[in-house]
C-alpha positions in Angstrom: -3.9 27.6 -17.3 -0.3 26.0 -15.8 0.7 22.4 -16.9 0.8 20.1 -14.4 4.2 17.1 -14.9 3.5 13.6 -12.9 5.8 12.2 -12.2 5.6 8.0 -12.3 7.7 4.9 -12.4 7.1 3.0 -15.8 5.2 -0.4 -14.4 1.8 -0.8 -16.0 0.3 -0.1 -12.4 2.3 3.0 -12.1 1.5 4.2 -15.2 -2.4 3.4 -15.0 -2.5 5.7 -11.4 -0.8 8.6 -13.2 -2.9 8.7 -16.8 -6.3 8.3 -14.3 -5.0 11.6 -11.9 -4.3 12.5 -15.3 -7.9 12.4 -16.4 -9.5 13.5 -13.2 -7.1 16.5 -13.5 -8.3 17.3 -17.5 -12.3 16.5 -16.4 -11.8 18.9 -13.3 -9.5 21.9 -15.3 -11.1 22.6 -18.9 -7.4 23.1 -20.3 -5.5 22.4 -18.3 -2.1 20.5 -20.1 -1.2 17.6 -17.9 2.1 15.6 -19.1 3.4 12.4 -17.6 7.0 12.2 -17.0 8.4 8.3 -16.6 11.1 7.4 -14.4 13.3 4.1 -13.6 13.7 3.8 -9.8 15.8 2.0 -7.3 13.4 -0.2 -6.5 12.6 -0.9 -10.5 16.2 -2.1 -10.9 16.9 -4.2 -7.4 14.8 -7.0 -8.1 17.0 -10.1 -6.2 16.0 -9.2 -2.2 13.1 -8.6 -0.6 12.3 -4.7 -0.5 12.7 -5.6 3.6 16.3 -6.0 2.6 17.2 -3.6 0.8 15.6 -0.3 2.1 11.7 -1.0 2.0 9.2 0.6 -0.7 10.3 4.0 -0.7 12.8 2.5 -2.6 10.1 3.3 -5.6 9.6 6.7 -4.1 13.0 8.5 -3.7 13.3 9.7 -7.3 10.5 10.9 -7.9 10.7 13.3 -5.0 13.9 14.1 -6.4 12.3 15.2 -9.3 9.5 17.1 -7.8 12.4 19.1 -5.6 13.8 19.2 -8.7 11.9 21.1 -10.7 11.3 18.3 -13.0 7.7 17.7 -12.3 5.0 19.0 -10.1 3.2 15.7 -8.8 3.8 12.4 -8.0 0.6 9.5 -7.9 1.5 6.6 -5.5 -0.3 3.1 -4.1 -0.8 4.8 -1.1 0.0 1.3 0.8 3.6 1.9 -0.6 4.3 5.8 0.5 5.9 5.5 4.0 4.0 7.1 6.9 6.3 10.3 7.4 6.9 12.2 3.8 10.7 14.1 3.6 10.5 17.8 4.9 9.2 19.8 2.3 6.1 17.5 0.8 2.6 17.6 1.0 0.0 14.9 0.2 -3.4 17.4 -1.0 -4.8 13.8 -2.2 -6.3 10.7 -0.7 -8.7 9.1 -2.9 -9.5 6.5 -5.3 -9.6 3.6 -3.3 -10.4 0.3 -5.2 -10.8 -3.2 -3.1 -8.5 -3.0 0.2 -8.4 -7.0 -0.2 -5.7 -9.3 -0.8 -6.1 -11.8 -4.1 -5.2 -15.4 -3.7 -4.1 -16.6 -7.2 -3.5 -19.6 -7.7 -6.9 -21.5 -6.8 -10.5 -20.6 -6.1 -10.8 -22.3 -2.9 -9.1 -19.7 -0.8 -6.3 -21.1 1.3 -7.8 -24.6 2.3 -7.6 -25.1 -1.6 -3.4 -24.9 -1.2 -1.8 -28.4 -0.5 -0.1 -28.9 2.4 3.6 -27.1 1.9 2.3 -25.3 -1.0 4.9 -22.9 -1.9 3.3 -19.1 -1.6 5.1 -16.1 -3.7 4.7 -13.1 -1.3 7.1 -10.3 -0.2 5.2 -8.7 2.2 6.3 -9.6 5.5 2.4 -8.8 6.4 0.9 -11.3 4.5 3.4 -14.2 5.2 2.9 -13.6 9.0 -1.2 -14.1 8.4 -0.8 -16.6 5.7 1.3 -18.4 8.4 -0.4 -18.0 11.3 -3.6 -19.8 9.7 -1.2 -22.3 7.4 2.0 -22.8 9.3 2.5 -25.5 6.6 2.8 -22.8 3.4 6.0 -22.3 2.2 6.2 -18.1 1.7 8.8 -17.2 -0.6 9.7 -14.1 -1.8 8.9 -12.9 -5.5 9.6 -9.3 -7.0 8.8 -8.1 -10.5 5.9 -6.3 -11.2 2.3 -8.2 -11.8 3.0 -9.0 -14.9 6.0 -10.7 -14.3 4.8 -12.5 -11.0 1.7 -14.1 -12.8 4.2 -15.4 -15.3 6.3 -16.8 -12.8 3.6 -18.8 -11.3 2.2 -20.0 -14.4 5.3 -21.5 -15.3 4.9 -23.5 -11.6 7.8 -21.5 -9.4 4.9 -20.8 -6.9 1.8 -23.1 -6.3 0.0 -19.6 -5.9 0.6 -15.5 -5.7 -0.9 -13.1 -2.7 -1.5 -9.6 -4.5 -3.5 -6.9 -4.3 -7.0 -7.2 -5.8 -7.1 -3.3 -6.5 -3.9 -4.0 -8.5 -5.6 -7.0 -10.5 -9.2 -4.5 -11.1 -7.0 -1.4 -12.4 -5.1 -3.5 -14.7 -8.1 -5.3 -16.0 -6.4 -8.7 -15.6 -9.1 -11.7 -15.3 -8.3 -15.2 -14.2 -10.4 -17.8 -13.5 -8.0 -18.8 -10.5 -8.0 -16.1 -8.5 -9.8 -16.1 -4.9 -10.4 -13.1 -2.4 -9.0 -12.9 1.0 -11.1 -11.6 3.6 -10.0 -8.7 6.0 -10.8 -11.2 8.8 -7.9 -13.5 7.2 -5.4 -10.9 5.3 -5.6 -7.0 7.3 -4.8 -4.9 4.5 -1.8 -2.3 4.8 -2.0 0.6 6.1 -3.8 2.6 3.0 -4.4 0.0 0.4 -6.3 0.1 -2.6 -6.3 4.0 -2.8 -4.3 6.6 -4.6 -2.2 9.4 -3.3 -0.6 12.2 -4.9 2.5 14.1 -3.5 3.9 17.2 -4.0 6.3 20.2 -2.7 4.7 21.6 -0.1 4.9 24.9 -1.5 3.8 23.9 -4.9 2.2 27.2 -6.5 -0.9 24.7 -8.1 -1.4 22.6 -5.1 -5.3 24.2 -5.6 -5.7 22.4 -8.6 -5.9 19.5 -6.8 -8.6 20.3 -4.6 -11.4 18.5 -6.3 -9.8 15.3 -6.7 -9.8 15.2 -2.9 -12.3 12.7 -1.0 -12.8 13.6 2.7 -14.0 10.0 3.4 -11.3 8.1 1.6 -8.5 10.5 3.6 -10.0 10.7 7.1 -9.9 6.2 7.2 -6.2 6.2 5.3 -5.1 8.6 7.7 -5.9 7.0 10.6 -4.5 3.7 9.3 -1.3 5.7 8.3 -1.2 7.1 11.8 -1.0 3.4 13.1 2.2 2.6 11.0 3.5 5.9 12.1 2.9 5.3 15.9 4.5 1.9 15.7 7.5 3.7 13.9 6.8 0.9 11.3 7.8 1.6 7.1 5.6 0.2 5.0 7.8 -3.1 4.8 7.2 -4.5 7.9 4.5 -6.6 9.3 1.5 -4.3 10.5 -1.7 -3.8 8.9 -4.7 -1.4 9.8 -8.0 -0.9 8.0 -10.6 2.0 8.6 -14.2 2.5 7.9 -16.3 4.8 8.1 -20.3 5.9 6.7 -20.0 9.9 6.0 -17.1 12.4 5.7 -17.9 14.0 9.4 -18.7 10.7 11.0 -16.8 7.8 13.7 -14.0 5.7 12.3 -14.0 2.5 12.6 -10.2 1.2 13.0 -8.7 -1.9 13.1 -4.8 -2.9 13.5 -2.4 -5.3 13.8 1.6 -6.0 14.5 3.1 -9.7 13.9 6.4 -11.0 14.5 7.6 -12.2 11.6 6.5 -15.9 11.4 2.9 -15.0 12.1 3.0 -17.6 16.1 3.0 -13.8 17.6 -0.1 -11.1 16.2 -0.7 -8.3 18.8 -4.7 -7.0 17.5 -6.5 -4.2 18.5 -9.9 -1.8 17.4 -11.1 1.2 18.3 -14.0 3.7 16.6 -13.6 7.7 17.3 -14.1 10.7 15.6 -10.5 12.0 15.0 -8.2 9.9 12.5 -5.1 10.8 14.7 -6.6 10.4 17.9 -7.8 7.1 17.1 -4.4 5.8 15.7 -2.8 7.0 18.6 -5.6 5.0 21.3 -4.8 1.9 19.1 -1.2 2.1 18.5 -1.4 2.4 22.7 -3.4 -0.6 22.9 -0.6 -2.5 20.8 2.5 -1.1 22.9 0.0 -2.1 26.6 0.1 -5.7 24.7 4.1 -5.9 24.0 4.1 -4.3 20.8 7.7 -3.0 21.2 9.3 -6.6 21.9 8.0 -7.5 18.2 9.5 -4.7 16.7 12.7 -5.3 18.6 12.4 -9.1 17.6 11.8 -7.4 13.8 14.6 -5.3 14.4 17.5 -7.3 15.2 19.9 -8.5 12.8 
């Protein structure tokens, strides 16, 4: 039986992913020797911009698909919300799966936003929640925070922020509880593209890539797919402001998808739906609708210095 190296950054989050595609790896493979392999990336050490700024979140990705081309390890698990919508030549993703809440968390208060005061200062760094957050509060104050969860709950309970947008899978894997903590609805905060499930990447010509056949979830890729298709049509990273969530009942069955593109300050948000059979078909019918409703002067407006 071949080991298998993942390949992670060293964030609790990180870390949690790779030791539970770890476990799925030793439950499926009687055997099979599975090491994890910790890395520092770019993105671990820039910590005073906005990942907008400074290259988006592949930022957290680059090394470890050095390492993988490398030789150094054979996998990588990644938040699939943070893996940009076109991979490097040369690697695969076998693995959609895993997905945990797509919601947003509002810590901070229980009362959702009408709980924040008027000007309440917001930590965020996605530019898609600060367009939503401000298109229903144009009062809030979104300001940028970086650091990983730990770091940003600490930073709001020593009062920098009034309140913290985050990922309620995030919160769930690391089994962090809080009495202040309210969910977002999709209606109010359209995930991104992918979030709340796991992806792992490899070379594409990976000799094991069959070992990771049974950690695959046909239902769970077809909807991630189709919002990744979205981001991909709107030649969007995962740093700027579009969102896309998909549904769907079987593995076989319609997907249900819905999208969005905002300018930056949330006046402007272009929406659109669609349900269909094929993931890429459908991206491509609703990234069309976006473009038919000026989807192409937001990204130049997002564009420009």
């Amino acid at each position: 039986m071949p080991r298998v190296r993942i390949a992670t950054r060293e964030s609790a989050l990180a870390l949690w992913q790779a030791h539970h595609i770890r476990d799925a790896l030793a439950t499926a493979h009687d055997g099979l020797e599975v090491e994890i392999v910790g890395m520092t990336t770019q993105g671990d050490k820039w910590l005073n911009a906005p990942l907008s700024e400074v290259g988006g979140k592949g930022l957290f990705i680059k090394e470890l698909e050095v390492a993988m081309r490398d030789g150094h390890a054979d996998i990588a698990v990644h938040s699939m919300k943070d893996l940009p919508a076109r991979l490097p030549d040369g690697f695969a993703l076998p693995v959609i799966a895993y997905r945990a809440s797509v919601t947003d968390a509002l810590v901070g208060t229980t009362a959702g936003l009408a709980g924040l005061a008027q000007g309440a200062r917001v930590g965020s760094s996605s530019l898609r929640r600060k367009a939503q957050l401000q298109s229903l509060r144009p009062d809030l104050q979104v300001l940028p925070v970086r650091g990983n969860v730990g770091t940003r709950l600490a930073k709001l309970d020593a009062g920098e922020y009034d309140a913290l947008v985050l990922a309620s899978a995030g919160l769930e894997r690391l089994g962090i509880e809080r009495e202040d903590v309210s969910e977002l609805s999709v209606a109010d905060s359209l995930p991104a593209p992918g979030q709340g499930a796991l992806g792992v990447e490899c070379a594409a010509d990976w000799d094991g890539i069959a070992l990771l056949e049974p950690l695959r979830d046909l239902q769970v890729e077809r909807c991630v797919r189709a919002e990744r298709g979205v981001s991909l049509g709107l030649g969007a990273d995962c740093s700027l402001p579009v969102a896309a969530y998909a549904t769907t009942s079987d593995e076989g069955g319609e997907v249900a998808l819905s999208a969005l593109l905002a300018s930056a300050d949330g006046g402007r948000i272009l929406r659109a739906a669609a349900n269909g059979p094929d993931p890429e078909i459908l991206a491509r019918a609703v990234v069309a609708d976006l473009y038919e409703q000026g989807a192409q002067e937001i990204l130049d407006a997002l564009a420009a210095p």
